[in-house]
mmJSON file of the N, C-alpha and C atoms, coordinates in Angstrom:
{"data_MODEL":{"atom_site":{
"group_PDB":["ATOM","ATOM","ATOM","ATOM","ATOM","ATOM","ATOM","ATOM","ATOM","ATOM","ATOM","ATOM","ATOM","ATOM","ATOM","ATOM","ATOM","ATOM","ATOM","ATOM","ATOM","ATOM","ATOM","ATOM","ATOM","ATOM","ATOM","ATOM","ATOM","ATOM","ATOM","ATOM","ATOM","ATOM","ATOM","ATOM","ATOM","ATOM","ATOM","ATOM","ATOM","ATOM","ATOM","ATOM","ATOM","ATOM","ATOM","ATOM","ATOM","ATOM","ATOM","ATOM","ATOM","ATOM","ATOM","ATOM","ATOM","ATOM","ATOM","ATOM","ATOM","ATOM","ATOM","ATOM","ATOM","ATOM","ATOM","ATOM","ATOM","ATOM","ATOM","ATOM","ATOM","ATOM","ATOM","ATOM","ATOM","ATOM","ATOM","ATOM","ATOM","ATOM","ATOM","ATOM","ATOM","ATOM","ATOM","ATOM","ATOM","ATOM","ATOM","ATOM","ATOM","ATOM","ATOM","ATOM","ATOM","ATOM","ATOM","ATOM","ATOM","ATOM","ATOM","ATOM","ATOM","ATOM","ATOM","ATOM","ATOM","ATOM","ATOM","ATOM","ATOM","ATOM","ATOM","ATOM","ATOM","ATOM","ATOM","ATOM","ATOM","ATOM","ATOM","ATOM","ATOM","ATOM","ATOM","ATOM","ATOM","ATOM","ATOM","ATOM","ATOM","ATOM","ATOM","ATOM","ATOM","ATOM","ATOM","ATOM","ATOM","ATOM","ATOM","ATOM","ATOM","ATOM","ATOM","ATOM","ATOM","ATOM","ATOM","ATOM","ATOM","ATOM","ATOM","ATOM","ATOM","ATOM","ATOM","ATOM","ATOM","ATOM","ATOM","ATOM","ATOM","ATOM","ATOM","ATOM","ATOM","ATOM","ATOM","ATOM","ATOM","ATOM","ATOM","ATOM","ATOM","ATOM","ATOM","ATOM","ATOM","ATOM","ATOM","ATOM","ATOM","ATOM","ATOM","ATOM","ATOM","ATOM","ATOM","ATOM"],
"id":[1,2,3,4,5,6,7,8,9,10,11,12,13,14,15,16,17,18,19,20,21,22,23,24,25,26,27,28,29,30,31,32,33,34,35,36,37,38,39,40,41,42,43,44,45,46,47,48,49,50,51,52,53,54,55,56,57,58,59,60,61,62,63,64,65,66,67,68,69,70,71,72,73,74,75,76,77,78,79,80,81,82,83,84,85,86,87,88,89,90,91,92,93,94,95,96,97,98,99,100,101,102,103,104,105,106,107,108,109,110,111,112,113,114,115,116,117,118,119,120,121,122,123,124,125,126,127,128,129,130,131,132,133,134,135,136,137,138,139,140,141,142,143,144,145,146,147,148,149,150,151,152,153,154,155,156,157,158,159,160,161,162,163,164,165,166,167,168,169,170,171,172,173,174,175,176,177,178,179,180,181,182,183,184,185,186,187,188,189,190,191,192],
"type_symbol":["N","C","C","N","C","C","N","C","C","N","C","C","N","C","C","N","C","C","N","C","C","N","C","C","N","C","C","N","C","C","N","C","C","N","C","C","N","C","C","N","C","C","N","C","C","N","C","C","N","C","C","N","C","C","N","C","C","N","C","C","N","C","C","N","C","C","N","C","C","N","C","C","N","C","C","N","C","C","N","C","C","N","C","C","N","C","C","N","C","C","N","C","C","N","C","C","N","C","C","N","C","C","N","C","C","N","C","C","N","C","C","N","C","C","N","C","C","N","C","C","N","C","C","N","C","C","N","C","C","N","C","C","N","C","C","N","C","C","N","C","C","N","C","C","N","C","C","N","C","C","N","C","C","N","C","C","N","C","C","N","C","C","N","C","C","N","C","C","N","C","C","N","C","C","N","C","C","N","C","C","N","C","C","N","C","C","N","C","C","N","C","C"],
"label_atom_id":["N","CA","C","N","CA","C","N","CA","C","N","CA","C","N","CA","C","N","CA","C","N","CA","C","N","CA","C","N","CA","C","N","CA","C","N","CA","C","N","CA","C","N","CA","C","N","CA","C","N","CA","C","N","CA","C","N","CA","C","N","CA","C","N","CA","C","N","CA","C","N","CA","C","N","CA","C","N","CA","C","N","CA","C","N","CA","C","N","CA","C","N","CA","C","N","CA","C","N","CA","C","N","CA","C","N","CA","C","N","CA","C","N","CA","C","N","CA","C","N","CA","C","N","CA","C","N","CA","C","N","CA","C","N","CA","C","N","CA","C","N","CA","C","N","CA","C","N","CA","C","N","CA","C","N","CA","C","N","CA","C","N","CA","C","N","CA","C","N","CA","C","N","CA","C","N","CA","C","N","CA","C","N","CA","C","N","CA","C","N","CA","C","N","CA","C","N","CA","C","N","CA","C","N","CA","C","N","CA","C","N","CA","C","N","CA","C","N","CA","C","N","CA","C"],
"label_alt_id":[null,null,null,null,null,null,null,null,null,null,null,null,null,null,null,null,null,null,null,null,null,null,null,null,null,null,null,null,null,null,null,null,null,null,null,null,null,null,null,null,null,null,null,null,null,null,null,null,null,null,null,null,null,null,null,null,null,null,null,null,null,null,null,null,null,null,null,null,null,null,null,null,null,null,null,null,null,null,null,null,null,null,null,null,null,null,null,null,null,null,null,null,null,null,null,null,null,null,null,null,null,null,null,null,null,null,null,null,null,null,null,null,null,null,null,null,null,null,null,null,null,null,null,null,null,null,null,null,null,null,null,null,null,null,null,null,null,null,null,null,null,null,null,null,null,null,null,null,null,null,null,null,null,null,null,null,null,null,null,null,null,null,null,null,null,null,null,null,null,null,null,null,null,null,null,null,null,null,null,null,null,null,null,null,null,null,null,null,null,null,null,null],
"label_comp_id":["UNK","UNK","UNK","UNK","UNK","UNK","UNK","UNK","UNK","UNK","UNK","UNK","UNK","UNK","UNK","UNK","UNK","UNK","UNK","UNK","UNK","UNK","UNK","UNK","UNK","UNK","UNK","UNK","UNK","UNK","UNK","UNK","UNK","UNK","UNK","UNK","UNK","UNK","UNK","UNK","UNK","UNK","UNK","UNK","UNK","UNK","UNK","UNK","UNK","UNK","UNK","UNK","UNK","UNK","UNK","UNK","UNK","UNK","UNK","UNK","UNK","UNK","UNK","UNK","UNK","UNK","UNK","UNK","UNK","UNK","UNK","UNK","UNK","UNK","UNK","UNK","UNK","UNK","UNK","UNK","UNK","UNK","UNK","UNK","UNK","UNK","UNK","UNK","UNK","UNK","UNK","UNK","UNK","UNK","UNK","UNK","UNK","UNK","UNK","UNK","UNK","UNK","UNK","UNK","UNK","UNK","UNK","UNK","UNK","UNK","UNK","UNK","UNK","UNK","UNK","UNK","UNK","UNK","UNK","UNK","UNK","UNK","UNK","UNK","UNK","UNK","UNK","UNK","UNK","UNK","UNK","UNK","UNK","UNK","UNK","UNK","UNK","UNK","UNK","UNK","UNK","UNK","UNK","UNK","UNK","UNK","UNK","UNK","UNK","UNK","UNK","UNK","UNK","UNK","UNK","UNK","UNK","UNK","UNK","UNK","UNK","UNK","UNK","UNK","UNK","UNK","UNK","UNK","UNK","UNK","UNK","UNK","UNK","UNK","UNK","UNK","UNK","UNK","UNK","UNK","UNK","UNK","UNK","UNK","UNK","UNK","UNK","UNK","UNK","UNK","UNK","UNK"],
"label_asym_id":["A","A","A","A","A","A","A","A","A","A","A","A","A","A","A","A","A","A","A","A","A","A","A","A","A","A","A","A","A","A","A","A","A","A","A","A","A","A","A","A","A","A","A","A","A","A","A","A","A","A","A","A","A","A","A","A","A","A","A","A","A","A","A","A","A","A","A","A","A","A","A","A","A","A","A","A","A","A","A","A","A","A","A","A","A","A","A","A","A","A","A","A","A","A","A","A","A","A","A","A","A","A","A","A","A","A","A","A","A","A","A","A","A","A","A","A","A","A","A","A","A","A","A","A","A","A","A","A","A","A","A","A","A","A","A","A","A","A","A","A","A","A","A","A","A","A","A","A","A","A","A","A","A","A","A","A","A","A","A","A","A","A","A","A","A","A","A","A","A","A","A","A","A","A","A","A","A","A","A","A","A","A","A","A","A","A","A","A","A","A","A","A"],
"label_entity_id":["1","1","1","1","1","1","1","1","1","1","1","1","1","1","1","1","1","1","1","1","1","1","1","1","1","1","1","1","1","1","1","1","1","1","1","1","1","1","1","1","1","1","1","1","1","1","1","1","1","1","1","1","1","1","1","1","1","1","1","1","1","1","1","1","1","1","1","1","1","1","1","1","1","1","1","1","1","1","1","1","1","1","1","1","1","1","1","1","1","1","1","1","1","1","1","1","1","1","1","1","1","1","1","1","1","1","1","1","1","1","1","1","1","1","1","1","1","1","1","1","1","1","1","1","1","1","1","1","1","1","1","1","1","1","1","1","1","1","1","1","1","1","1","1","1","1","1","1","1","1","1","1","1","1","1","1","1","1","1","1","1","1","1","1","1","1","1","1","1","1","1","1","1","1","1","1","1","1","1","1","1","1","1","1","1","1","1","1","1","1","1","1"],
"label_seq_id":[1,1,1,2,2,2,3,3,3,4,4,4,5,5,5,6,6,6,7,7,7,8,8,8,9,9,9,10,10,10,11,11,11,12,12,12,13,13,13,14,14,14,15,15,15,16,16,16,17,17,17,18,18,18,19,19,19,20,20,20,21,21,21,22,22,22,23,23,23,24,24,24,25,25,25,26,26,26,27,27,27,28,28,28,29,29,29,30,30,30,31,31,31,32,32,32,33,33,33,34,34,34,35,35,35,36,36,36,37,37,37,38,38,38,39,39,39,40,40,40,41,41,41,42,42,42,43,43,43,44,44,44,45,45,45,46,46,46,47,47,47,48,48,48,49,49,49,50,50,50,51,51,51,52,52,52,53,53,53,54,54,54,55,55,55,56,56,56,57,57,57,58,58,58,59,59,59,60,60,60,61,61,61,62,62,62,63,63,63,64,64,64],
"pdbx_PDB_ins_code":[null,null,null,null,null,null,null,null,null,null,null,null,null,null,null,null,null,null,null,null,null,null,null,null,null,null,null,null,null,null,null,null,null,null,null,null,null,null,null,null,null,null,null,null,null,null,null,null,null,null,null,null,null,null,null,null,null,null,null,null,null,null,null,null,null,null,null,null,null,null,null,null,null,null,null,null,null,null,null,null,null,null,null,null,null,null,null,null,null,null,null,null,null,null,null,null,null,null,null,null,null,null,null,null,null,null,null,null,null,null,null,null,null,null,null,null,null,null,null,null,null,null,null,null,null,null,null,null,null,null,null,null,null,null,null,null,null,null,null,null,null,null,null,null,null,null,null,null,null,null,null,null,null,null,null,null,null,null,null,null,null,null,null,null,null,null,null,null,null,null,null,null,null,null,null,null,null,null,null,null,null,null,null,null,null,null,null,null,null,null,null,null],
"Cartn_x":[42.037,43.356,43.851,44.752,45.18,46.542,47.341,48.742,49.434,50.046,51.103,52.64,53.379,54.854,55.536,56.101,56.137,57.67,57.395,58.284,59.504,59.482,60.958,61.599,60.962,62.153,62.645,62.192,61.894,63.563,64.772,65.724,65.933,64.641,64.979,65.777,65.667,66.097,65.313,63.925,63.118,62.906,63.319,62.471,60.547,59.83,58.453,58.102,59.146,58.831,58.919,60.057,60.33,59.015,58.632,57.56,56.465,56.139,54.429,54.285,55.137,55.335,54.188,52.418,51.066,50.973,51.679,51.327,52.523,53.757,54.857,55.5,55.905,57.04,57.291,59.09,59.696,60.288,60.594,60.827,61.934,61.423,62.323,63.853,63.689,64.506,65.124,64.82,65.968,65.19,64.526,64.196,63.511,62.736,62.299,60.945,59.993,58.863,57.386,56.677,55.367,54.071,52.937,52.134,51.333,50.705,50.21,48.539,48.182,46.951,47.03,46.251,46.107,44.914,44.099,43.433,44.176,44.527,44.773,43.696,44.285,42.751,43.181,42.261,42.137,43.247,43.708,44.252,45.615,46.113,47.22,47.724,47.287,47.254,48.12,48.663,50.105,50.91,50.878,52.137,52.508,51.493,51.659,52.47,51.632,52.318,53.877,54.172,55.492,56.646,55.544,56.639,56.825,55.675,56.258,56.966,57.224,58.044,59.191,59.594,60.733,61.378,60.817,61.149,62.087,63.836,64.653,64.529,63.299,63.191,62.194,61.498,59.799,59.236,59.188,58.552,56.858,57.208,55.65,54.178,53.478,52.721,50.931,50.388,49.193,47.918,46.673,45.967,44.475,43.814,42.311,41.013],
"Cartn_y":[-284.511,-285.012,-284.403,-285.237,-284.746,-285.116,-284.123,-284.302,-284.16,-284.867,-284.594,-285.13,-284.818,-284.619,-285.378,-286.918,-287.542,-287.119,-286.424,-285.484,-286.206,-288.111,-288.134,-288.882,-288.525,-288.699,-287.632,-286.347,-284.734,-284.982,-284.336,-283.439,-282.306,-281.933,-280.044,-279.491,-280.351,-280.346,-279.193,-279.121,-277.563,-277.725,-278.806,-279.339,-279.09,-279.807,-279.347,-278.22,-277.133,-275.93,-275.022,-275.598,-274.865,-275.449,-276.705,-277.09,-276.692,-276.245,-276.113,-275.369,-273.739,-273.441,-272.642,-272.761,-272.424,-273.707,-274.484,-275.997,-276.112,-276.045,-276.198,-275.079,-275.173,-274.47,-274.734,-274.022,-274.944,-274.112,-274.638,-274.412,-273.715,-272.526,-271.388,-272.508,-273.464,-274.042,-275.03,-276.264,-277.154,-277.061,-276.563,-276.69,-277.3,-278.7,-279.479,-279.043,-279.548,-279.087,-279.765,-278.896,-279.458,-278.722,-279.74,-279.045,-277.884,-276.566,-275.703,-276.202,-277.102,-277.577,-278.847,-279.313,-280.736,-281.23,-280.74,-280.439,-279.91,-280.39,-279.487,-279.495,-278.004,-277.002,-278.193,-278.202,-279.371,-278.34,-277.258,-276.179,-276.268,-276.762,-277.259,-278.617,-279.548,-280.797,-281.407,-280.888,-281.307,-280.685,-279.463,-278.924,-279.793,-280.262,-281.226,-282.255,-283.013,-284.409,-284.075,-283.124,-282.544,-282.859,-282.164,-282.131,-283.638,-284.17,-285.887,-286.556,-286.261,-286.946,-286.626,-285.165,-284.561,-284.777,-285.445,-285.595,-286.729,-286.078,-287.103,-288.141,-287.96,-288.5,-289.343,-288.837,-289.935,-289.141,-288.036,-287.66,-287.381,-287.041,-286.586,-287.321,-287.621,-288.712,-288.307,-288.702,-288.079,-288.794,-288.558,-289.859,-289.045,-289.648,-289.624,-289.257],
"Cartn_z":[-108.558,-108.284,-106.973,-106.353,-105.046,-105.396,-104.325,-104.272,-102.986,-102.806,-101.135,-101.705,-100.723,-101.017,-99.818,-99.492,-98.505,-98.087,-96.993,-96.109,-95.933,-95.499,-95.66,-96.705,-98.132,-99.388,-99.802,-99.097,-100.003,-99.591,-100.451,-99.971,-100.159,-100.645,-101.214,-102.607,-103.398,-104.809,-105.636,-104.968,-105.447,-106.605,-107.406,-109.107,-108.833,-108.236,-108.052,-107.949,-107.183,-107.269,-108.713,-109.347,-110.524,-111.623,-111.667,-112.239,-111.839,-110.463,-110.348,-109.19,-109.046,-107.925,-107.621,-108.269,-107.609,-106.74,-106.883,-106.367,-104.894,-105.375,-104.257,-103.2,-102.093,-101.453,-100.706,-100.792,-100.07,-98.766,-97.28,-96.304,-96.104,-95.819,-95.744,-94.474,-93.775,-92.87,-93.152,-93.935,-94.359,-96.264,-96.87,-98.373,-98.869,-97.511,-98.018,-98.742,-99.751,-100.501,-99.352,-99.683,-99.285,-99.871,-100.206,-101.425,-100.674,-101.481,-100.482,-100.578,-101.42,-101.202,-101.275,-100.956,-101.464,-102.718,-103.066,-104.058,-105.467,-106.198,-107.455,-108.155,-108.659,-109.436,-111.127,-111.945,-113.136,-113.809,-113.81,-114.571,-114.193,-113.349,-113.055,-112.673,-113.319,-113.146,-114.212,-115.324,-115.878,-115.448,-114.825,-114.202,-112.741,-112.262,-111.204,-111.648,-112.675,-112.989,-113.795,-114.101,-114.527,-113.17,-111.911,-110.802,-110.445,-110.191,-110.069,-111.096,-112.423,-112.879,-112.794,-112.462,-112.181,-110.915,-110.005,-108.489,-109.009,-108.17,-108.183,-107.145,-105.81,-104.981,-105.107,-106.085,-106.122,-104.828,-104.222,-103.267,-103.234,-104.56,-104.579,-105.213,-104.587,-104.899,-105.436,-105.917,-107.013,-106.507,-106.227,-106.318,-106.762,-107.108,-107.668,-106.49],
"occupancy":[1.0,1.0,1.0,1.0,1.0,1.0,1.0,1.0,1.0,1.0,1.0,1.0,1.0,1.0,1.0,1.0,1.0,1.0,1.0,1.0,1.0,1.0,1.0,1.0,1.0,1.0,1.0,1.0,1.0,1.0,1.0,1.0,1.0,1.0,1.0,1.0,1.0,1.0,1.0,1.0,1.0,1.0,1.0,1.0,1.0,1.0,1.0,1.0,1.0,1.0,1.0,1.0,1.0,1.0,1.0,1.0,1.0,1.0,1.0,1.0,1.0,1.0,1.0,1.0,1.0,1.0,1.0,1.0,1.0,1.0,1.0,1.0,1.0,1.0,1.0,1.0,1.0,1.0,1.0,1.0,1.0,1.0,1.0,1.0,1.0,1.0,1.0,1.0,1.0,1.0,1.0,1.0,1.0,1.0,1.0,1.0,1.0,1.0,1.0,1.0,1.0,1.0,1.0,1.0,1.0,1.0,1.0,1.0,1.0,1.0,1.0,1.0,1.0,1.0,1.0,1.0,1.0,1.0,1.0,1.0,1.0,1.0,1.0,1.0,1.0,1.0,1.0,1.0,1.0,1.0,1.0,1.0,1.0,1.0,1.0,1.0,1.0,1.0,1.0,1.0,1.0,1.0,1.0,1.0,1.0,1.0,1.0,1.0,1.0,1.0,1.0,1.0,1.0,1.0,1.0,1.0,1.0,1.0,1.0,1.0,1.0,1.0,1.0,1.0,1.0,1.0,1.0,1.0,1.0,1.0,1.0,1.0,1.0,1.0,1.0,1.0,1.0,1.0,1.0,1.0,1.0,1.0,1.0,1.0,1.0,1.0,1.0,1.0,1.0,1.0,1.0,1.0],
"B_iso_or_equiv":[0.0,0.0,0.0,0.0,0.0,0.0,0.0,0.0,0.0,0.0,0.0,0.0,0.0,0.0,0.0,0.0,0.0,0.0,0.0,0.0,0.0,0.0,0.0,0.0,0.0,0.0,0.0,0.0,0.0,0.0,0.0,0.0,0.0,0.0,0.0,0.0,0.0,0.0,0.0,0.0,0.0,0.0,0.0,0.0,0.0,0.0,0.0,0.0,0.0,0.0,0.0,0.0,0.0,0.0,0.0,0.0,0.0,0.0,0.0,0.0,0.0,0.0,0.0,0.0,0.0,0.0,0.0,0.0,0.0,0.0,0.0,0.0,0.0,0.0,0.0,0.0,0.0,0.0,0.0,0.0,0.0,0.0,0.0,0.0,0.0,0.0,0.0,0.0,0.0,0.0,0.0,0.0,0.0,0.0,0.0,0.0,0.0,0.0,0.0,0.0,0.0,0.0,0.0,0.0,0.0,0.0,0.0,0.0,0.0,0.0,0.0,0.0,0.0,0.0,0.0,0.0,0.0,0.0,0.0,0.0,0.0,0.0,0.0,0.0,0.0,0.0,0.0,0.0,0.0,0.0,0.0,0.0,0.0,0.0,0.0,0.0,0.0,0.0,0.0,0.0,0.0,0.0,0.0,0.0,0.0,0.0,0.0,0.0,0.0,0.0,0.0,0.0,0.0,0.0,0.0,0.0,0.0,0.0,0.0,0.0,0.0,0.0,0.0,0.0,0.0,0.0,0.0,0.0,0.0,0.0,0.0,0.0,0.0,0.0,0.0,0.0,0.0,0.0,0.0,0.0,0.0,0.0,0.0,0.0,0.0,0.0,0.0,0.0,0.0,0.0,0.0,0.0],
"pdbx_formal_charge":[null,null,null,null,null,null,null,null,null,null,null,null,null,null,null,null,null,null,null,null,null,null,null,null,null,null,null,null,null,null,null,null,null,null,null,null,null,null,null,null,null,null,null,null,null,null,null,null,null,null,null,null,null,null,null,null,null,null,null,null,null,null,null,null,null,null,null,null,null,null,null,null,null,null,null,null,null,null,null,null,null,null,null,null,null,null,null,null,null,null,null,null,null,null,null,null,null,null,null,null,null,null,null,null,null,null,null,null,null,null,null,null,null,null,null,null,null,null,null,null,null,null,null,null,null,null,null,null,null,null,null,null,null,null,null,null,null,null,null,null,null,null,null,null,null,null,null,null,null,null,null,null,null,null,null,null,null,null,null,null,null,null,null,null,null,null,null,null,null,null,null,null,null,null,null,null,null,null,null,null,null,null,null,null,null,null,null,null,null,null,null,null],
"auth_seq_id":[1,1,1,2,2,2,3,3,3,4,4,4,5,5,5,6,6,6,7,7,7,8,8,8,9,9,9,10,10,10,11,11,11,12,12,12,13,13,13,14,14,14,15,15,15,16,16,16,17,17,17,18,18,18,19,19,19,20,20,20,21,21,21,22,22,22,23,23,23,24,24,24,25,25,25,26,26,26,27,27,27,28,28,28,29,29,29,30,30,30,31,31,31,32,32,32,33,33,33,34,34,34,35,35,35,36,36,36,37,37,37,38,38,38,39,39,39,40,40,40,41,41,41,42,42,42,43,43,43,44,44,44,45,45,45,46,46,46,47,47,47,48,48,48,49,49,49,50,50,50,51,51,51,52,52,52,53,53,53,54,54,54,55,55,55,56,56,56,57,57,57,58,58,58,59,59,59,60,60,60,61,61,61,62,62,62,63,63,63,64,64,64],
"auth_comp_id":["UNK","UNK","UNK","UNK","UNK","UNK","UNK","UNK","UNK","UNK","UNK","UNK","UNK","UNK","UNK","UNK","UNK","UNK","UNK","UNK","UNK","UNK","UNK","UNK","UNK","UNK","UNK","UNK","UNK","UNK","UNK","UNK","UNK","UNK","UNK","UNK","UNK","UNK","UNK","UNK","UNK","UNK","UNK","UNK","UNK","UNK","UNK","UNK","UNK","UNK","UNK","UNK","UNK","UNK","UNK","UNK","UNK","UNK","UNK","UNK","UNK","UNK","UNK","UNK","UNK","UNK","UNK","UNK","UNK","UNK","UNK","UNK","UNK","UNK","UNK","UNK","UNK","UNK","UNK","UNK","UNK","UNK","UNK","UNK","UNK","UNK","UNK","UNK","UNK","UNK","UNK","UNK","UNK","UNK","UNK","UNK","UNK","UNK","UNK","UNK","UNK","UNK","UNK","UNK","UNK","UNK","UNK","UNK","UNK","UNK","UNK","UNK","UNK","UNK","UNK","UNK","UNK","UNK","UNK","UNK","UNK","UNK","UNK","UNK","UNK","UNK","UNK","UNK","UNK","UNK","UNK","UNK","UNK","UNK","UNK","UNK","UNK","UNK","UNK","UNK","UNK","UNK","UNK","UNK","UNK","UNK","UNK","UNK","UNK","UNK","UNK","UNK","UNK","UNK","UNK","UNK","UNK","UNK","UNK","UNK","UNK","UNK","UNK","UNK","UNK","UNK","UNK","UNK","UNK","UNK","UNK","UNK","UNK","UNK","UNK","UNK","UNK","UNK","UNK","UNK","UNK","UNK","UNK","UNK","UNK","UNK","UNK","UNK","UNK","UNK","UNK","UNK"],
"auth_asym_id":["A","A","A","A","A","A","A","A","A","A","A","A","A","A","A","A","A","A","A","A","A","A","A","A","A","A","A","A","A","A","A","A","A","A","A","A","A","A","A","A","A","A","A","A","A","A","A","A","A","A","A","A","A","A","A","A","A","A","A","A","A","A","A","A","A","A","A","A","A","A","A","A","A","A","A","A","A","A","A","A","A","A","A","A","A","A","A","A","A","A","A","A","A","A","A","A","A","A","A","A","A","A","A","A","A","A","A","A","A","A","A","A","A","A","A","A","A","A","A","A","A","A","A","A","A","A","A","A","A","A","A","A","A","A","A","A","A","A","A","A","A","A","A","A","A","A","A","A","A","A","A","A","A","A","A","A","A","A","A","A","A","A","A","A","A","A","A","A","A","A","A","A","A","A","A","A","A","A","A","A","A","A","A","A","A","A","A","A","A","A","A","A"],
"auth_atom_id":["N","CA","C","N","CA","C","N","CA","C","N","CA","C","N","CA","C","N","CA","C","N","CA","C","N","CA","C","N","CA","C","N","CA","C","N","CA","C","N","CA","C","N","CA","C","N","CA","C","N","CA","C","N","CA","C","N","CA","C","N","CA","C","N","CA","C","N","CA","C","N","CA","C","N","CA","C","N","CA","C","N","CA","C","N","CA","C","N","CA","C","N","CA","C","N","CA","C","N","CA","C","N","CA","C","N","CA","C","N","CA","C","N","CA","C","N","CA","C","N","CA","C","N","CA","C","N","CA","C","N","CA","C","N","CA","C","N","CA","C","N","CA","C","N","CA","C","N","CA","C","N","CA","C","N","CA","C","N","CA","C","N","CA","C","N","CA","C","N","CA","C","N","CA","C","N","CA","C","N","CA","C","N","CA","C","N","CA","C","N","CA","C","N","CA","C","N","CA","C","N","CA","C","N","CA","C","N","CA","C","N","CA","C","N","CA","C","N","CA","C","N","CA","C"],
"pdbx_PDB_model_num":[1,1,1,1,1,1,1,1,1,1,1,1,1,1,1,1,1,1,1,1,1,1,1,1,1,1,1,1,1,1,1,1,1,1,1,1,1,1,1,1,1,1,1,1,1,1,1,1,1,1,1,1,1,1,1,1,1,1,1,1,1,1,1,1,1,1,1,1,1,1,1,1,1,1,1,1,1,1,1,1,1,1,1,1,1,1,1,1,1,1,1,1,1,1,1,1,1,1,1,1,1,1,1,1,1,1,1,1,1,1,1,1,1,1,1,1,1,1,1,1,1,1,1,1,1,1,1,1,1,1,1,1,1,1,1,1,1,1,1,1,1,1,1,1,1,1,1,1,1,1,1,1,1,1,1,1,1,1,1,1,1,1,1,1,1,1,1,1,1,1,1,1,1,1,1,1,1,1,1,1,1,1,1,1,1,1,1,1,1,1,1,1]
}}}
């Protein structure tokens, strides 16, 4: 599974972070999130899909 975080729906709401923060962080400069890998490990891959359902933005996007 892969994950990225499309930079202009993010507003820094920091929900992905609180869900999957081996996965998220956010910019010490405006908050916005961005993933620190793009690979997720299989061991964190509901905490991922936690953060995309939690995104009030739909920012964060999943793919195979």
């Amino acid at each position: 599974m892969k994950v990225a975080v499309i930079d202009e729906r993010c507003v820094g709401h920091g929900m992905c972070w609180l869900a999957c923060p081996d996965m998220f962080e956010l910019s010490d400069e405006d908050g916005h999130a961005h993933a620190r890998h793009e690979d997720v490990p299989p061991e964190l891959e509901e905490a991922v899909n936690q953060a995309v359902r939690g995104c009030p933005e739909q920012a964060i996007v999943t793919s195979l």
